[in-house]
C-alpha positions in Angstrom: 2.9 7.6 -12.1 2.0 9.5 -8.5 1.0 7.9 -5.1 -1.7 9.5 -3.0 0.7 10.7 -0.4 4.6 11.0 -0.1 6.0 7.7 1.9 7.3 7.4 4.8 10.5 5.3 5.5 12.6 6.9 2.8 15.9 7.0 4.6 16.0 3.6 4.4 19.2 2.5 2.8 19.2 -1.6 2.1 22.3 -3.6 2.1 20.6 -5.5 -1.3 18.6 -4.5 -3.6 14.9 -4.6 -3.3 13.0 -7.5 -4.9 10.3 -7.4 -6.4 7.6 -10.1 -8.0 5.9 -8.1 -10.9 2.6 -9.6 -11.1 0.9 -8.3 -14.8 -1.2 -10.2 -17.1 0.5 -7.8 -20.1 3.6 -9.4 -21.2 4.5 -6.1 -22.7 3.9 -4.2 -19.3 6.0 -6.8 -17.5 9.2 -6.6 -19.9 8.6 -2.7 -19.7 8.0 -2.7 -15.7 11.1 -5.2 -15.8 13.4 -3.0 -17.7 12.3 -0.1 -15.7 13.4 -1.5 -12.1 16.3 -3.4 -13.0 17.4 0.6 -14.5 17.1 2.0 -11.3 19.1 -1.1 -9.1 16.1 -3.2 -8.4 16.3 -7.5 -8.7 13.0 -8.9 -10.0 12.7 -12.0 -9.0 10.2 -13.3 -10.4 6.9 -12.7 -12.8 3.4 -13.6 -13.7 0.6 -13.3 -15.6 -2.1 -15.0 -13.6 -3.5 -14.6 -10.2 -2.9 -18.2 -9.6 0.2 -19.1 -10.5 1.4 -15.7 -8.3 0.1 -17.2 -5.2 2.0 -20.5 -6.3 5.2 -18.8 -7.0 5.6 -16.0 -4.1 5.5 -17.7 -1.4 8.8 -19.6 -2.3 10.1 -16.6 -4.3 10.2 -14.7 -1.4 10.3 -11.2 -2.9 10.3 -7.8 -0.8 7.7 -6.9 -2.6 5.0 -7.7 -5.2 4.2 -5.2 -7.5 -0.1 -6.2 -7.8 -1.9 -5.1 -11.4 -5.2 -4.2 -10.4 -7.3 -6.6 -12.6 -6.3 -9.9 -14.0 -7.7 -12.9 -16.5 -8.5 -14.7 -13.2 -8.7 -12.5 -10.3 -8.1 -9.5 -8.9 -5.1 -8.1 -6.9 -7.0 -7.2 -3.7 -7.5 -11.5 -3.5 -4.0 -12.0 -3.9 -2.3 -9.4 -1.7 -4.9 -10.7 1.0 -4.0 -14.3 0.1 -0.3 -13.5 0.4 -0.9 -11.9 3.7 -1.2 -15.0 5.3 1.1 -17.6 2.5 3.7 -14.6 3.0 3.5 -12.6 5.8 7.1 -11.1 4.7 6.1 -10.3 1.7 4.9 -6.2 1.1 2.3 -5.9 -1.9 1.6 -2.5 -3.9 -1.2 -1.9 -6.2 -0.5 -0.8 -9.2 -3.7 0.6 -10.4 -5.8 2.7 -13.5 -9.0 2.5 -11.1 -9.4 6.4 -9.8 -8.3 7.3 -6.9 -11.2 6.7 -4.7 -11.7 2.8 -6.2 -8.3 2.6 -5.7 -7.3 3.3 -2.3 -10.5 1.6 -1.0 -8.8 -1.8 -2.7 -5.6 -1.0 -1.5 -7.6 -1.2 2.2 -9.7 -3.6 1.5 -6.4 -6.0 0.4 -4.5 -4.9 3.4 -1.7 -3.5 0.8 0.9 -1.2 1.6 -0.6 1.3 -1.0 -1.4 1.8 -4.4 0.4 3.6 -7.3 -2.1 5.2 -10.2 -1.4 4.2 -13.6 0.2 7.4 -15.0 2.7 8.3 -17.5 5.0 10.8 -15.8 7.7 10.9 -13.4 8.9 7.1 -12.4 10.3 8.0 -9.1 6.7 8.1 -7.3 6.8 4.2 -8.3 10.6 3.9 -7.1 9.9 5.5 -4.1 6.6 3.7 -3.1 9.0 0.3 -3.5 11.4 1.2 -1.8 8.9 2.6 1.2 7.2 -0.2 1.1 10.1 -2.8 1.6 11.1 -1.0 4.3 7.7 -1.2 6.1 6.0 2.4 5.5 3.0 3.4 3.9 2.1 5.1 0.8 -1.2 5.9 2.4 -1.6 9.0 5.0 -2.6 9.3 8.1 -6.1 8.7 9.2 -7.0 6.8 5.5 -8.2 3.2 6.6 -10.4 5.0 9.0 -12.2 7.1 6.6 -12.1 4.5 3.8 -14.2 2.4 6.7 -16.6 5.5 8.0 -16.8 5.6 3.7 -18.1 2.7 3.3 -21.1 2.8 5.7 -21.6 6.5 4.6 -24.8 5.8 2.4 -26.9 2.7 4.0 -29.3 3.1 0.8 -26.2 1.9 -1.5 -27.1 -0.9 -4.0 -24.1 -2.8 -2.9 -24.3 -2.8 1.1 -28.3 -3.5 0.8 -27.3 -6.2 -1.1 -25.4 -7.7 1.6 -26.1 -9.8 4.4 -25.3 -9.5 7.8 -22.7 -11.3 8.2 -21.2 -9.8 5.1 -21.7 -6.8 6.1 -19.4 -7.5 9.7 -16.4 -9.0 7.8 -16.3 -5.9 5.3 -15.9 -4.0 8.7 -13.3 -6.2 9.6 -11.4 -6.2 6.2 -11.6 -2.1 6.4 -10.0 -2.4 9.9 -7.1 -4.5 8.1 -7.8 -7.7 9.3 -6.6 -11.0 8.0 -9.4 -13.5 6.9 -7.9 -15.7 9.8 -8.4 -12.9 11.9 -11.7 -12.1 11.0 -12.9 -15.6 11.6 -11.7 -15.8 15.4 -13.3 -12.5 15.9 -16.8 -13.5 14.5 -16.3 -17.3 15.4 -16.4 -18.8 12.3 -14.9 -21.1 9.9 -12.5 -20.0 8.0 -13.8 -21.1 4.7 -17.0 -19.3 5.5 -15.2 -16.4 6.2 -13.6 -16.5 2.8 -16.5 -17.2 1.2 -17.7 -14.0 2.7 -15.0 -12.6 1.7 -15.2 -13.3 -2.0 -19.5 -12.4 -2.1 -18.3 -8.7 -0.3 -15.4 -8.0 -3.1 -18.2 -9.3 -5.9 -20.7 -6.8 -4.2 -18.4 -3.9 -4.2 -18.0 -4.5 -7.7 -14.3 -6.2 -7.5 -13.3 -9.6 -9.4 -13.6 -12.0 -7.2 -10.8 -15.7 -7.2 -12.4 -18.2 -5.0 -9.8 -20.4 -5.0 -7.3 -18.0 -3.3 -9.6 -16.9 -0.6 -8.4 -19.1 1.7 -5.1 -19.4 3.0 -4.3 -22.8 1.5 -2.8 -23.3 -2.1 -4.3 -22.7 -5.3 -6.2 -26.1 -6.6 -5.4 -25.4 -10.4 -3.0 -22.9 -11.4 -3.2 -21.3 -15.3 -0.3 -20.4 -16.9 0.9 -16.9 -17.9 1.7 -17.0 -21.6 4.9 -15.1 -20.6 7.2 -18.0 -18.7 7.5 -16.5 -15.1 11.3 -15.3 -14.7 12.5 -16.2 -11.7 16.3 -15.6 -9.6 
């Protein structure tokens, strides 16, 4: 696995272990993630298969970190890191992502995510690193990224996806480039924050992104569906 740039924060030296929630909709990925981490001195505590039940569990969990697949049965990770952004604010997400490198760091943006780790097989210690970066509050992205990821995504006004958006869609994408929380977004455009999330989920459909309506806001999950694999929680 490799990161797009080396973190920052690595002299970071915690007391306890780092958490982590691993949220994968692959039971077999999570036992092999699991085993992986708890090798190298890491405490999961917790795990999940759905999108849902995540935003359920986390917030109570409390993990350092949550370890985000890119797409899941019913959702994406982008909707979850930015629902935990507000459920959790402790709470660091990571992407952990087989979308290229350009799809991927513009979710890792668009999610307000600490960064993003490429599905790879290789060396391991990119992903122990990113972690353990990422607890401690640095960024696997370098300097300067949100700011072209935003200056990206205005690049071609002809694009299928930002003709197809309205106005007002096309202000909160600016805002969600910029990092802002959908909260955040709505007292700067003075609007509801339902609308804003609705917004929210109509921009991530547009860009081509799985879209969760039901964690678009900052208030719990309505229904939750079960990951096949029993969360594992400590």
């Amino acid at each position: 696995m490799e990161t797009p740039a080396t973190p920052t924060g690595m002299d970071w030296s915690p007391a306890q272990p780092v958490r982590v929630f691993i949220l994968n909709d692959h039971g077999l990925v999570r036992q092999g993630l699991r085993d992986l981490l708890e090798q190298e001195g890491f405490e999961i505590a917790g795990e999940s298969g759905s999108a849902a039940e995540a935003a359920r569990l986390v917030p109570s969990l409390k993990p350092d970190i949550v370890l985000l697949n890119d797409q899941l049965p019913d959702g994406t990770g982008i909707e979850v890191c930015r629902y935990l952004r507000l459920a959790a604010p402790g709470v660091k997400c990571l992407m952990l992502t087989s979308w290229d490198r350009q799809h991927a760091v513009r979710a890792a943006v668009l999610a307000g995510a600490s960064g993003y780790v490429l599905k790879q097989i290789g060396d391991n210690s990119e992903l122990f690193n990113g972690i353990r970066s990422a607890a401690s509050g640095g960024s696997l992205m370098g300097p300067g990224v949100r700011e072209r990821v935003a200056e990206s995504l205005y690049a071609t006004a002809s694009a299928s996806w930002l003709a197809a958006m309205t106005m007002q869609e096309r202000n909160v994408l600016g805002f969600m480039a910029r990092g802002l929380t959908n909260q955040q977004i709505g007292q700067e455009l003075a609007l509801p924050e339902a609308t804003v999330a609705a917004s929210v989920s109509s921009v991530l459909e547009k860009l081509g992104f799985r879209r969760l309506r039901e964690l678009a806001t900052p208030s719990a999950p309505s229904r939750s569906r079960s990951s096949p694999h029993p969360e594992r929680s400590r």
